[in-house]
Each structure stands twice: as C-alpha cells, then as structure tokens.
C-alpha positions as CSV (number, residue, x, y, z in Angstrom):
1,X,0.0,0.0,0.0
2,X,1.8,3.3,-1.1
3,X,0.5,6.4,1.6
4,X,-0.2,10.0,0.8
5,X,2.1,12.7,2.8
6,X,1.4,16.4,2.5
7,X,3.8,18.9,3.9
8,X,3.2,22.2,5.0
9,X,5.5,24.8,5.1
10,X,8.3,24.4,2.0
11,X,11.6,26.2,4.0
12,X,15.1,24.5,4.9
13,X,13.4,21.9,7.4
14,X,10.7,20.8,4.9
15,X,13.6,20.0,2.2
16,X,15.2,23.2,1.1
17,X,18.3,22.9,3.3
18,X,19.5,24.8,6.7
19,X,21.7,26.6,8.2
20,X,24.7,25.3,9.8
21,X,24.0,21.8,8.4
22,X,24.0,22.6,4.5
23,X,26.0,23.9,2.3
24,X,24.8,27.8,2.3
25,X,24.9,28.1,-1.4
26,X,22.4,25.4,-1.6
27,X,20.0,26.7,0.9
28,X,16.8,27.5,-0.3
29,X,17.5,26.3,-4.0
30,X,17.9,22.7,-4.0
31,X,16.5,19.8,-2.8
32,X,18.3,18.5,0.5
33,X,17.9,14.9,1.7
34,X,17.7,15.0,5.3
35,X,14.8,16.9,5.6
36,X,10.8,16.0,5.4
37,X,10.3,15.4,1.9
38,X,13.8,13.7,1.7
39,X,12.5,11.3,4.6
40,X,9.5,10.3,3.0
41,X,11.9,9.7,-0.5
42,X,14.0,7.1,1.5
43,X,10.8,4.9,2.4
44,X,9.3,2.6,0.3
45,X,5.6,3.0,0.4
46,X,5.1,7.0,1.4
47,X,4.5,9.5,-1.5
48,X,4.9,13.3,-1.2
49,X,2.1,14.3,-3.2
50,X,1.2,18.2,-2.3
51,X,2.7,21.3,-0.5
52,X,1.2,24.2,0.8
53,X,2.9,27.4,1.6
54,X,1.8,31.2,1.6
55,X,4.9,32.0,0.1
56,X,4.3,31.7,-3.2
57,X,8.3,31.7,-4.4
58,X,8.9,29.4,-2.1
59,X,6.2,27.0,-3.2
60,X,6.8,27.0,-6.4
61,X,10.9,26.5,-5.8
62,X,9.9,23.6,-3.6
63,X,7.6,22.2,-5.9
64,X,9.9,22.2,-9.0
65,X,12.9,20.7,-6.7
66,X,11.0,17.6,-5.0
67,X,8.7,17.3,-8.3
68,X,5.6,18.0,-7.0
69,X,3.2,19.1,-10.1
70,X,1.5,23.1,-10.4
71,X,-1.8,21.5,-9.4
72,X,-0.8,20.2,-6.1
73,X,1.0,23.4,-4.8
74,X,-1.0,24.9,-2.2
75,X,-1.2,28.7,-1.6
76,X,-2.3,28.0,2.0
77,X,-2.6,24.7,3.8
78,X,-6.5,25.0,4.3
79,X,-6.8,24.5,0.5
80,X,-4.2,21.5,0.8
81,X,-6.3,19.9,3.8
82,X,-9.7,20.8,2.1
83,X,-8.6,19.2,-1.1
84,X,-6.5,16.3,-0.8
85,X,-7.2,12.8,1.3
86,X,-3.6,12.7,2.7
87,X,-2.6,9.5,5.8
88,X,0.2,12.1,6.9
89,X,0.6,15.6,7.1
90,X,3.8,17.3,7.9
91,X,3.9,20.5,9.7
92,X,7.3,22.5,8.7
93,X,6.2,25.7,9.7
94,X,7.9,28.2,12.2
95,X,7.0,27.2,15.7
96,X,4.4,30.0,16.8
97,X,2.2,28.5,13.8
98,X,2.8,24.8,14.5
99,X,-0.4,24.5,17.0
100,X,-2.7,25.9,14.4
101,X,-1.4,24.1,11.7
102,X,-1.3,20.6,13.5
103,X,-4.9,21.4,15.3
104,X,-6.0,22.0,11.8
105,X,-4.9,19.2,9.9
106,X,-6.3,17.0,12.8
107,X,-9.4,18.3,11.9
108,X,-9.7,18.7,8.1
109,X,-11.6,16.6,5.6
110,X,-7.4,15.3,5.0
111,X,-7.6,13.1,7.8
112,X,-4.3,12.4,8.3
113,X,-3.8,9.2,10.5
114,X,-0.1,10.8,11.7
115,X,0.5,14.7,12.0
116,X,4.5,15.2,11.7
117,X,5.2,18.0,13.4
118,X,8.6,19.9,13.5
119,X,10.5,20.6,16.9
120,X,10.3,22.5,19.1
121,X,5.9,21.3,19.5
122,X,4.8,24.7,20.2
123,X,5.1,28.0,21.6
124,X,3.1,28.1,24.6
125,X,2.4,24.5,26.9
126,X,-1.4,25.6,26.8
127,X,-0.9,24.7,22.9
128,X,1.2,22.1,23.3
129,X,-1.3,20.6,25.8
130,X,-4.3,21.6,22.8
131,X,-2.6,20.1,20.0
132,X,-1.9,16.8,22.2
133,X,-5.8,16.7,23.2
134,X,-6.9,16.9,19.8
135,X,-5.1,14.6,18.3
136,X,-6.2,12.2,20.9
137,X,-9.9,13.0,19.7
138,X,-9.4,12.8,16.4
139,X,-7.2,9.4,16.7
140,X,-4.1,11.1,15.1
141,X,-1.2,10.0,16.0
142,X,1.2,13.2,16.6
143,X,4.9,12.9,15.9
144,X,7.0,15.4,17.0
145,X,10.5,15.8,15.1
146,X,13.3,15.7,18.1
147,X,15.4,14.1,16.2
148,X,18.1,12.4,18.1
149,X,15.2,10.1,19.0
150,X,15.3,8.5,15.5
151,X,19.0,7.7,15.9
152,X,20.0,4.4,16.2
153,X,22.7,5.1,18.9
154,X,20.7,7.7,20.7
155,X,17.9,4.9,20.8
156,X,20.4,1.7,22.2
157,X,21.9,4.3,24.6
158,X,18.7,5.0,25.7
159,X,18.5,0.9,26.7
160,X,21.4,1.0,28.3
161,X,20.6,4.1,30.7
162,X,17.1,2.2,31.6
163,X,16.8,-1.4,30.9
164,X,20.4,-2.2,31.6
165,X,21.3,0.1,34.1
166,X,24.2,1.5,33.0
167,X,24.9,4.6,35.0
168,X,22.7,3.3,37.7
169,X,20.7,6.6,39.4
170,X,21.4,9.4,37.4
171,X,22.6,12.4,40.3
172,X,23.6,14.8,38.1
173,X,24.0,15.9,34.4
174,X,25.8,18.9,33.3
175,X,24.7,19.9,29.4
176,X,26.4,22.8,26.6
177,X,24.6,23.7,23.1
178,X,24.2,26.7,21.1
179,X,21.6,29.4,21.6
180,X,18.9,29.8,21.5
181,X,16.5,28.1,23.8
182,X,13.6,27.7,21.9
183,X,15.0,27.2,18.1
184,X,18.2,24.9,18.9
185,X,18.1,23.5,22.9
186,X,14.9,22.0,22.9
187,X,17.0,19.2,20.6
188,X,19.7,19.0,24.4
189,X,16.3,19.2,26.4
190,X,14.6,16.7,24.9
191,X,17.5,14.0,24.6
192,X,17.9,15.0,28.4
193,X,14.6,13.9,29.4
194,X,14.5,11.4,26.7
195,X,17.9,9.6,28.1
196,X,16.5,10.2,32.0
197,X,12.8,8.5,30.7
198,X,11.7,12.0,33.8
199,X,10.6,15.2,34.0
200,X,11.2,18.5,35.4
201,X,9.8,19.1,38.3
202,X,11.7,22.5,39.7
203,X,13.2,24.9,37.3
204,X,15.4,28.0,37.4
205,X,16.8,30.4,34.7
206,X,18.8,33.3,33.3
207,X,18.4,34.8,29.6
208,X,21.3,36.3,27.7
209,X,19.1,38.6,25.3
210,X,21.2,37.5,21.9
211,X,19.8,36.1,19.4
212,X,22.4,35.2,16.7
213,X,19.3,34.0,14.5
214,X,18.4,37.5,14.0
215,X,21.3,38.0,11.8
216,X,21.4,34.7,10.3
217,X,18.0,33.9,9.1
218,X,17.4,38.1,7.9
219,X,14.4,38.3,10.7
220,X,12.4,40.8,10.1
221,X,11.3,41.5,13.8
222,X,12.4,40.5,17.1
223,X,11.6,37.4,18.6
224,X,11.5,36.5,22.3
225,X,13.8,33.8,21.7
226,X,17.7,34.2,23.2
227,X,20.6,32.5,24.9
228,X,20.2,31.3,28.5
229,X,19.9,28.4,30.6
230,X,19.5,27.4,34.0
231,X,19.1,24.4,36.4
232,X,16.1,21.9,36.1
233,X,15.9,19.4,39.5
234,X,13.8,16.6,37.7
235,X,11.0,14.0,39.2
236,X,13.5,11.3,39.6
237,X,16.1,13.7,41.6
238,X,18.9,14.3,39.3
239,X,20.1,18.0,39.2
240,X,20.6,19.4,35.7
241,X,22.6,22.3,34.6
242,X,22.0,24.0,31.0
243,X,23.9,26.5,29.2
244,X,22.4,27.3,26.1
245,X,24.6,30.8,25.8
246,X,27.0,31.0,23.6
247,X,26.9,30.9,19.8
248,X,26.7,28.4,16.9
249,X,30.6,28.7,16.0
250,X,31.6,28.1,19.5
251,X,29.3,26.0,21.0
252,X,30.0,22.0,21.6
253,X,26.4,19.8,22.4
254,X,27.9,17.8,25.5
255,X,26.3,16.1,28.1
256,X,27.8,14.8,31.4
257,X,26.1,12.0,33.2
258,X,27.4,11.3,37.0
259,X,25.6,7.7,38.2
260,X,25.9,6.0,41.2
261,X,27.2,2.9,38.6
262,X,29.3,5.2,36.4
263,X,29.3,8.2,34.4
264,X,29.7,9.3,30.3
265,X,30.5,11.6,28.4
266,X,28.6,12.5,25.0
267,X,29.9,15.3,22.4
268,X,28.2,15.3,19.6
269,X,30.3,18.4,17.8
270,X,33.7,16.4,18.2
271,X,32.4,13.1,17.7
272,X,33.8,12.1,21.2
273,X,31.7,9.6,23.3
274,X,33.6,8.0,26.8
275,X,31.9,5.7,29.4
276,X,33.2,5.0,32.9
277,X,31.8,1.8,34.8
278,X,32.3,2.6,39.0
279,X,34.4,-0.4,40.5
280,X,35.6,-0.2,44.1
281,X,34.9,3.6,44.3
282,X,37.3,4.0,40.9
283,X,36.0,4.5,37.4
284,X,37.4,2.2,34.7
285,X,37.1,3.4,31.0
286,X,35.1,0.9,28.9
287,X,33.3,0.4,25.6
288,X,30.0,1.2,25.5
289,X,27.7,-1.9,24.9
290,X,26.3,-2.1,21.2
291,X,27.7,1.1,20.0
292,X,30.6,1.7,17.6
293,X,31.8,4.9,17.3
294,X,30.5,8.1,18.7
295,X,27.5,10.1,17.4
296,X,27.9,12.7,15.1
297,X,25.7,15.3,13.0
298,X,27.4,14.1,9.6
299,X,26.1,10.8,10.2
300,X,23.9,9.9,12.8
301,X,21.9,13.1,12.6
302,X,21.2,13.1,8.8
303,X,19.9,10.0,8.5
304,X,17.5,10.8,11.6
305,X,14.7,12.0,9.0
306,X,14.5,8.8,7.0
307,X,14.3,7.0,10.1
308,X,11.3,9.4,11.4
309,X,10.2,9.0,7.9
310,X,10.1,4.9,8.2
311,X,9.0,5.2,12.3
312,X,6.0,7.1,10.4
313,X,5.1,4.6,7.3
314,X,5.4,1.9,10.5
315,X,2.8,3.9,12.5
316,X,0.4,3.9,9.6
317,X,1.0,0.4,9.1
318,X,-0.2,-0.3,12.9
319,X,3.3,-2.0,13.2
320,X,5.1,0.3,16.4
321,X,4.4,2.4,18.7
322,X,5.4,6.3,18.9
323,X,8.9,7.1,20.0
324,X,8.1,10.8,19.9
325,X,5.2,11.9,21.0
326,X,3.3,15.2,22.1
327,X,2.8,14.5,25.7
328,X,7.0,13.6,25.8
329,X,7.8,16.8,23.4
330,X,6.2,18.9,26.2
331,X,8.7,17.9,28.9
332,X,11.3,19.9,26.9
333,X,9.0,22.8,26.0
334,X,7.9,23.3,30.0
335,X,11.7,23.6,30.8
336,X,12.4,26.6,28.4
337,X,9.0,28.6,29.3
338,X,10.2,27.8,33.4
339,X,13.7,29.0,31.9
340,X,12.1,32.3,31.1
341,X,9.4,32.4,34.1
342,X,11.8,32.5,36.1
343,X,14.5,35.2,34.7
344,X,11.5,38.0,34.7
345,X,9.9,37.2,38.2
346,X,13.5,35.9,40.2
347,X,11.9,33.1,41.5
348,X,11.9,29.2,41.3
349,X,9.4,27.4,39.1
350,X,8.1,24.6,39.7
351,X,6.5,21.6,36.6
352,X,3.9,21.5,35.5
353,X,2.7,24.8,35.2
354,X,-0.4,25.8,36.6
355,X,-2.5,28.4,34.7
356,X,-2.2,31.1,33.5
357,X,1.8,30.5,33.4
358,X,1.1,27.8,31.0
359,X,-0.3,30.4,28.4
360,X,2.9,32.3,28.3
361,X,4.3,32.4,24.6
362,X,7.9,32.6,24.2
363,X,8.0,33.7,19.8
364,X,11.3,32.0,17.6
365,X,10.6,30.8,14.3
C-alpha cells in the first residue's frame, strides 16, 4: 500500500536545506535529503504528493525541486487539507504557527492518520497541551520531530541508561549547546529527558538577550527567543545544569552524566563519546555496549529524517508504537517557558505549570 504525505511549510526543514548543516549556497534552492520530503523519498511506500505554503516563491521552488506538479502546490494549507485525502501531514512551519497548523490538519476533511510535526511542539504548553488533546480526539497520532530520538545510537543508549542500568541513578547531568532556547536547545532538552525517561519538576533560569538567529535567518522582527539556561531538579532527583549561551561557532552539544554505577561523556560536535563503569569507588574506561563509534551530526543526525520517515510509514502500518510523542515533546518545552518564568519574576518554578503561566508564549521561528 503506497501512503499519501502532504507537507506544510516548503523552507530549509521541509527540504530546502538549513543553516549550519548545508552547504549555504544550496540553501533555499535545492532539494536536500535529510529533511521532510527527503525522509519520505527514502521509504518505500510513502509518496509526497502536495505542499502548501503562503509564500508563493517558495512553493513554487519547492515544488519544482521535489517534483511536485502546479496543481498540487498549495497557496495555504486549508486548500491542501480541504482538497487532498492525505494518511500524513507534515507540519514545517515556524514554531508559533505549529499548534494551528497541526490542530487543523487533525481536523480537516485530510484526515491524516499521523501529523509530523517539526520541533520545538509549540510556543506556549497551553498549545502544546491543545494540539496533544486533539489529536487524541481525532485518533491522530502526533509525531513530533526531536530528532536524536530517530537515531540508532541515541535509541540503544537510551536501553542502556534504563533497561540495563548502565549509570545506575542518574545524580547529576551537566549539558552545553548553542543558543537559542527555543530554536536549537529544545534538541539537548529533549535527549535529556528522553535519556533520563523523567521530567522537570523544579526549574530555574537566566536569559542572555542574543539572538544570533536574528542575523542569520534576515528576521524581520524581534523574537522572544535568546541565549540562556538554568538548572532543572527533575522527578526522579537528578540535578541538571543547561547553558544554552554561547553561539553556533563556538558551541559543543555535551552532556555529562554522573551515576551511582558510572558516568559518560557524550559530544556530539567532536564526535567524542567516553563511558566509565564505577568499581571499588574507581571508574574504569570501557566500551560502550552495542555502540561503535561516537555520534555525530554528519552521520547519525542526517539519517534521523529517513528514520522518522520509516518510524511514520510503520505507524500507519499499525506495526510500532510512537517514540516521539506530544505528551514527551512537552517535557522539553515546560523547561524553556520555566527558563524564562523564572528570569523576569527571580523566582523558582516549579513543573507543571499551573494556569495562567502555561499560556505564556515565548515567539522563535
């Protein structure tokens, strides 16, 4: 059975390339693999058959780079959803839009069984929390694209840290990536809690103010989004540090895991993962079980969309269950809002947020 996907939003994300990952005379022009539309190319029974975008120039560079014909470029995704019976939709759009645009293609006449939704899931946790009830009413299963989650060594490290007790109880975690919060650390955040299998339960930040984006997308407003960071105490008792200050160029995504079994060491920049076991109150480098090599963007990261791509095609086929979904995508998203809570009012704030702190909208793209 060959499935339908529709994608809305045609920028870098969607298949058009990115900053910092693709070549930047490329960007925007050709067609770049790991991306939506290059996901659903590496499977074997999903079909991109329509776009939709507002940006006409866009839609119609998109459309001649993946192939999609005149009649099934969109100029808005209500005529997309109102016009074509699609089993997924991907949502591509910048983040303040994604709760409209995955609330209404849960709703269309489409009826999408899986909504692929770009990281971070939303805005605000109020829509976060919408999007995740009405997909849960309309049976849709929502995806949300954290991508380390669709790696295979991100995944098996993920089984060592919880079914084989590697580390034994996590105590502490110390954690570096670029700024800013919303746009680039909900990718640390989320393979934080996603590692941990918890969730915050005390937070407290600082903001920087920069936003290096500004410059390097050619924004044409200010966004709330900046540097910052914090500490997060989680449910389970491990104390968190983030830094998410400094810019792309000289930033390093690590992560620092102290156990009561052992402790590692994950860089994904350098390509440099290390693994202590604890014997006798010394720790002894090993290998880690099952994984060869470290993680690294060139690899492990780019083929993280055909992997979505296929954890999607085995969703519709009613073969798995989903690695990535809403409810999870909000642990990440409740950190950075408590990052900012707490910078403007001084205070501690504690997960989940009660109303009306749960409205607050922090705007990126």
């Amino acid at each position: 059975m060959t499935y339908r996907a529709g994608i809305i939003g045609t920028g870098g994300i969607a298949g058009m390339g990115i900053l910092g990952m693709h070549d930047e005379d490329d960007i925007g022009r050709k067609k770049v693999e790991a991306s939506h539309a290059g996901g659903y190319a590496a499977t074997e029974n999903i079909e991109l058959v329509a776009v939709a975008d507002i940006d006409e120039e866009k839609l119609r560079t998109f459309g001649e780079a993946w192939e999609i014909p005149p009649d099934r470029r969109y100029a808005g995704h209500e005529s997309m959803l109102t016009a074509e019976d699609l089993d997924v939709v991907s949502v591509c759009t910048p983040s303040f839009l994604h709760h409209r645009h995955v609330v209404d293609a849960a709703e269309s006449a489409a009826s999408p069984s899986v909504v692929w939704c770009e990281k971070p899931i939303a805005s605000s946790v109020a829509d976060a929390r919408e999007m995740v009830d009405v997909c849960e009413e309309t049976d849709t299963e929502l995806v949300v694209n954290h991508s380390f989650r669709f790696t295979d060594k991100i995944r098996r490290l993920r089984g060592l840290v919880q079914d084989e007790n590697l580390l034994g109880d996590v105590r502490s975690v110390s954690s570096q990536f670029r700024m800013e919060l919303l746009r680039n650390s909900t990718h640390l955040l989320d393979t934080l809690v996603y590692l941990l299998d918890a969730r915050a339960d005390t937070v407290a930040g600082h903001l920087t103010g920069e936003n290096e984006a500004v410059t390097s997308l050619d924004a044409g407003r200010t966004v709330d989004d900046s540097g910052g960071g914090g500490f997060v105490v989680m449910d389970d008792g491990t104390f968190a540090t983030v830094d998410c200050t400094v810019p792309r160029d000289i930033s390093s995504m690590t992560l620092q895991f102290v156990g009561t079994e052992g402790k590692l060491y994950l860089n994904m920049d350098d390509g440099e993962w290390r693994y202590w076991r604890l014997e006798d109150g010394t720790h002894v480098e090993a290998d880690l079980p099952g994984i060869d090599k470290a993680w690294t963007w060139e690899d492990d990261y780019r083929r993280a969309f055909p992997n979505a791509a296929r954890h999607v095609e085995a969703l519709l086929d009613g073969e798995t269950t989903n690695h990535s979904t809403g409810t999870e995508a909000t642990r990440s998203l409740e950190i950075i809002v408590g990052f900012y809570l707490s910078h403007y009012t001084g205070g501690r704030i504690p997960i989940p947020l009660d109303r009306p702190l749960r409205d607050v909208r922090i705007t990126s793209w």
